[in-house]
GUVEXTOR-547156 format. One record per residue (C-alpha): residue number from 0; chain; x, y, z. Coordinates in Angstrom, 1 decimal. Layout:
<atoms>
+-----+---+--------+--------+--------+
:   k : c :     px :     py :     pz :
+-----+---+--------+--------+--------+
: NUM : A :      X :      Y :      Z :
...
+-----+---+--------+--------+--------+
</atoms>
This chain:
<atoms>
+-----+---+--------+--------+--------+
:   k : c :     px :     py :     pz :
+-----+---+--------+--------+--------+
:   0 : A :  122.4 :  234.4 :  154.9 :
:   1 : A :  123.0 :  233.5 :  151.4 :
:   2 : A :  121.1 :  232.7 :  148.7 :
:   3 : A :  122.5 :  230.4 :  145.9 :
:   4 : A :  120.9 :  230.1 :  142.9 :
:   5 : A :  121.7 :  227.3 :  140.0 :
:   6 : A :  121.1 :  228.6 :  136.9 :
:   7 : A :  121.8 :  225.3 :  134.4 :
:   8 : A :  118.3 :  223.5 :  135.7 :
:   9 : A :  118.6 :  221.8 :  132.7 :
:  10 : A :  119.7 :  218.3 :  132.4 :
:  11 : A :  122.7 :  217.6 :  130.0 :
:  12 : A :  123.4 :  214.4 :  128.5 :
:  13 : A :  126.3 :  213.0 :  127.3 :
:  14 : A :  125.4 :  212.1 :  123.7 :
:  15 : A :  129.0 :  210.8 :  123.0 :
:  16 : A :  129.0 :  208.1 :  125.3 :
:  17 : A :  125.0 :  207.6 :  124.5 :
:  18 : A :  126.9 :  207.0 :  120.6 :
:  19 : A :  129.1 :  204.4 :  121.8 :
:  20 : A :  126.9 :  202.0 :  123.8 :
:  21 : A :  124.3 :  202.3 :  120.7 :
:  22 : A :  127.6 :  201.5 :  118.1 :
:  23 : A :  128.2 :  198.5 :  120.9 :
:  24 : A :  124.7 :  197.2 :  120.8 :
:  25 : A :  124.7 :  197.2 :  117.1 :
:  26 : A :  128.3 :  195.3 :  116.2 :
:  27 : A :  127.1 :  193.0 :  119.1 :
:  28 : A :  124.0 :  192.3 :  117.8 :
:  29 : A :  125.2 :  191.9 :  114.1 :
:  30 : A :  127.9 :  189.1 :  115.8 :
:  31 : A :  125.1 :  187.3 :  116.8 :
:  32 : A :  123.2 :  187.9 :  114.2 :
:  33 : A :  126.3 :  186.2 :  111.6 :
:  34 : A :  127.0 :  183.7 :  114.4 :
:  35 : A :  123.0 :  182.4 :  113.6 :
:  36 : A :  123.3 :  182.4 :  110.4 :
:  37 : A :  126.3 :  180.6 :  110.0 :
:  38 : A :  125.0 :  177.8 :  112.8 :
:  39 : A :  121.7 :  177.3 :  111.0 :
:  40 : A :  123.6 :  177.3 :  107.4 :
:  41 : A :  125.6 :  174.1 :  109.0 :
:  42 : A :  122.9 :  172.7 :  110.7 :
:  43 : A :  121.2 :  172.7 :  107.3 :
:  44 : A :  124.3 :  170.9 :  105.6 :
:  45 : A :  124.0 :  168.1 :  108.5 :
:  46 : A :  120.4 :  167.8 :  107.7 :
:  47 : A :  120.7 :  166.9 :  103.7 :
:  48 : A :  124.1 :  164.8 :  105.1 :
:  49 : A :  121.9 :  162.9 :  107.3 :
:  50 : A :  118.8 :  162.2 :  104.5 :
:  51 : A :  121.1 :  160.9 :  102.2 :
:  52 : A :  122.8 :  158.5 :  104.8 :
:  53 : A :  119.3 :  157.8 :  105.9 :
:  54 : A :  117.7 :  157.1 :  102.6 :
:  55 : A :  121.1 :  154.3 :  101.6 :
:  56 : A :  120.5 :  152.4 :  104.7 :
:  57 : A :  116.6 :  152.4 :  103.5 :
:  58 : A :  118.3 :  151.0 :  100.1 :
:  59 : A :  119.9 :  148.9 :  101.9 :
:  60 : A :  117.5 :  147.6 :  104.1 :
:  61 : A :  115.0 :  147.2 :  101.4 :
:  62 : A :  116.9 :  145.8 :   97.9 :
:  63 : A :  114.8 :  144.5 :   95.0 :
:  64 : A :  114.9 :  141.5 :   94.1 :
:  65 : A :  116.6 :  141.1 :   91.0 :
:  66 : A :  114.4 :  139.0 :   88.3 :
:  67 : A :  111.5 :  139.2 :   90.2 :
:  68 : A :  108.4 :  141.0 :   88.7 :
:  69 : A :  106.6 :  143.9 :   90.6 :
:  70 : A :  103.1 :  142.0 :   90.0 :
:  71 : A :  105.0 :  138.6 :   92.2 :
:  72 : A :  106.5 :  140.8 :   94.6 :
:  73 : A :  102.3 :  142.5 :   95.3 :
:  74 : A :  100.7 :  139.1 :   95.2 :
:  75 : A :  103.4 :  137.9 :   97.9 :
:  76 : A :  102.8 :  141.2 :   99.9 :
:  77 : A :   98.6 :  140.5 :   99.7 :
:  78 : A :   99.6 :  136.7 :  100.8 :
:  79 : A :  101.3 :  137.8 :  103.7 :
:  80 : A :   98.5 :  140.1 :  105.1 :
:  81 : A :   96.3 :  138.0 :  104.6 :
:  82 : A :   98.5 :  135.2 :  106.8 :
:  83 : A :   98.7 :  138.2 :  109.1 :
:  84 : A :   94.9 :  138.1 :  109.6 :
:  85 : A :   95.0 :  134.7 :  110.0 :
:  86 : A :   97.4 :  134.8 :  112.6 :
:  87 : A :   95.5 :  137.9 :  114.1 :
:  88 : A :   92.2 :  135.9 :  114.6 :
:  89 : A :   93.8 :  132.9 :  116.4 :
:  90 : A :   95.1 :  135.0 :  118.9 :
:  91 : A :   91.2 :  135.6 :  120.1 :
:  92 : A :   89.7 :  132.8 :  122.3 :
:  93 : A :   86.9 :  131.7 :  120.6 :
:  94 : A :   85.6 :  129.5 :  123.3 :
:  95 : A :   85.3 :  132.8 :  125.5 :
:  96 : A :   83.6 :  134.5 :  123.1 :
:  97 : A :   81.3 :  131.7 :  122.1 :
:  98 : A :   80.3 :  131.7 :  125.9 :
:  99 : A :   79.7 :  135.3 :  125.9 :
: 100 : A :   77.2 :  134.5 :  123.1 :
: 101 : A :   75.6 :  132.0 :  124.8 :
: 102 : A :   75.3 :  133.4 :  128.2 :
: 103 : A :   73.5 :  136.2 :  126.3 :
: 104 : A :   71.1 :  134.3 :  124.0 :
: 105 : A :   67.5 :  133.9 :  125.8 :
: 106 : A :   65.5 :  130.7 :  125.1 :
: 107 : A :   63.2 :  130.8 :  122.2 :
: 108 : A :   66.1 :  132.7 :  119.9 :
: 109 : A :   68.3 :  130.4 :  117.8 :
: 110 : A :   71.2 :  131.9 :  116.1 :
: 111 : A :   72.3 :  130.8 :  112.8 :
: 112 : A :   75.1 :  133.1 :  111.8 :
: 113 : A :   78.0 :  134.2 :  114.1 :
: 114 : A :   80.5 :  136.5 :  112.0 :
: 115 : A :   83.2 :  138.7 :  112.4 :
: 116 : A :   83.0 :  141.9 :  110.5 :
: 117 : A :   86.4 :  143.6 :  109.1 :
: 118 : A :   86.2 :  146.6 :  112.1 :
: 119 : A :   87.9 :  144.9 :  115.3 :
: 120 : A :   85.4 :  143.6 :  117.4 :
: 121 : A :   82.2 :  143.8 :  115.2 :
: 122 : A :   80.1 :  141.4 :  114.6 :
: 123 : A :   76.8 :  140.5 :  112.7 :
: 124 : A :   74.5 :  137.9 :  114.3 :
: 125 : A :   71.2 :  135.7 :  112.3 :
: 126 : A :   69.0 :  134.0 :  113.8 :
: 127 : A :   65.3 :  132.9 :  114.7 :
: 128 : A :   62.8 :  133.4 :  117.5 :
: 129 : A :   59.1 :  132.4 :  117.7 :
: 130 : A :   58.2 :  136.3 :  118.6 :
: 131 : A :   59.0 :  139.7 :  117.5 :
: 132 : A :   58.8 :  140.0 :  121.2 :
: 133 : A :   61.4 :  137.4 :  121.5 :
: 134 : A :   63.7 :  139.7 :  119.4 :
: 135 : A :   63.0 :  143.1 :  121.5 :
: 136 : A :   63.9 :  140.9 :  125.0 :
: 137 : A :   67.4 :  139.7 :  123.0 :
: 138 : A :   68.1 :  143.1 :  121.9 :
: 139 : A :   67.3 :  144.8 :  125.4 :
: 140 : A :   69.7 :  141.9 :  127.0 :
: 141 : A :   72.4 :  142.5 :  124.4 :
: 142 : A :   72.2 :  146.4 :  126.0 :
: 143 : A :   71.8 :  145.8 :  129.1 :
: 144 : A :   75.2 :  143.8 :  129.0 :
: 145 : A :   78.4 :  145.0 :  129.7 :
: 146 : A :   79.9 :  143.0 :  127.1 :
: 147 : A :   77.9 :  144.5 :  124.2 :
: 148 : A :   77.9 :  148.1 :  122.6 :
: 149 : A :   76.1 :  149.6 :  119.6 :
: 150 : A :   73.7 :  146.8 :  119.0 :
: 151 : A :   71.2 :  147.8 :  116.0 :
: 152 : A :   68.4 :  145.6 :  114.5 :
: 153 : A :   69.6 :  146.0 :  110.9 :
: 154 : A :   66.6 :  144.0 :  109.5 :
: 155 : A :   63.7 :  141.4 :  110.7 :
: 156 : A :   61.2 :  139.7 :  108.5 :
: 157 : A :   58.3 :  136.8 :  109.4 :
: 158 : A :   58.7 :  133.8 :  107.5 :
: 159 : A :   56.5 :  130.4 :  107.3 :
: 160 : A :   58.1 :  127.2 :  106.4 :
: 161 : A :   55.3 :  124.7 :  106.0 :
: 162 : A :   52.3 :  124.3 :  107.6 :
: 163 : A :   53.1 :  124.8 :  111.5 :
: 164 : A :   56.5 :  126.7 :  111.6 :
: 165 : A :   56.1 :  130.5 :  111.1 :
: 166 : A :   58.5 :  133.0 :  113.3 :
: 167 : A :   61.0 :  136.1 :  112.7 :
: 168 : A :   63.7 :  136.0 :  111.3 :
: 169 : A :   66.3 :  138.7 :  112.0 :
: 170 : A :   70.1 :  140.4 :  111.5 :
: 171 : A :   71.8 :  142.3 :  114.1 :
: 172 : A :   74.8 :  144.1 :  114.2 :
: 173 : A :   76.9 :  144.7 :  117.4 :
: 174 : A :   80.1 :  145.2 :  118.9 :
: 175 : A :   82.2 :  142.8 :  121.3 :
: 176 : A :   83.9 :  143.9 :  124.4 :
: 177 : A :   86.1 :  142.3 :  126.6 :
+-----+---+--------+--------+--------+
</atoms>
């Protein structure tokens, strides 16, 4: 029988070949690292090209009119909005809406005022009833419908006119769905 013994138990490495994959990993990550630079550095050249293309075809697109005045050239922009709005509000059906109003007003409630507010699809309503209690059923039917939302009682007042005529008078605010 023989008995073999290994005396290196020790675990060698080789530290020249560990060198040259560290020396590798470095020149290739530096490569990389100049390639980056040198893409982004180009990409930022394209960028300011592209701006100053972008902001001649804006000069272009949008020349001054020579002679005119900047106050002439405002006051035709504040004309044209306000064309725009006009336009804008004959797009809605009226005679829809007006129905809606209708179909929603309970007897003993007149309304005097109908009015669009600026927000899209607010609107402020004035009108009479005989009864507070008239006011409280128009308000509770104006909630129950679908086609109302945030209705609020912004103000309410009794009034007499003559001798025989006394009621409430009221303003509500709400908004329109359809």
């Amino acid at each position: 029988m023989r008995i073999t013994i290994n005396l290196a138990t020790r675990i060698y490495l080789d530290h020249r070949l560990l060198n040259r994959f560290g020396y590798c990993a470095i020149t290739l990550l530096l490569a990389l690292s100049g390639w980056n630079i040198s893409r982004i550095s180009s990409n930022m050249g394209e960028k300011s090209r592209l701006n100053a293309e972008l902001t001649a075809i804006q000069n272009k697109l949008e020349p001054k009119p020579g002679g005119i005045s900047e106050t002439d050239v405002t006051r035709q922009k504040t004309r044209v909005r306000f064309y725009n709005e006009i336009i804008e509000r004959k797009n809605t059906n009226w005679l829809n809406m007006l129905e809606t109003f209708e179909n929603n007003t309970p007897a003993g409630i007149s309304l005097s005022l109908l009015a669009p507010e600026k927000n899209q699809g607010e609107w402020k309503l004035e009108g009479y009833a005989k009864t507070f209690a008239s006011v409280q059923q128009y308000l509770e039917k104006l909630e129950a419908s679908k086609n109302f939302s945030n209705v609020l009682l912004l103000s309410h007042r009794n009034f007499i006119s003559g001798d025989k005529a006394h009621g409430v008078q009221f303003t509500i605010s709400c908004k329109v769905l359809f």
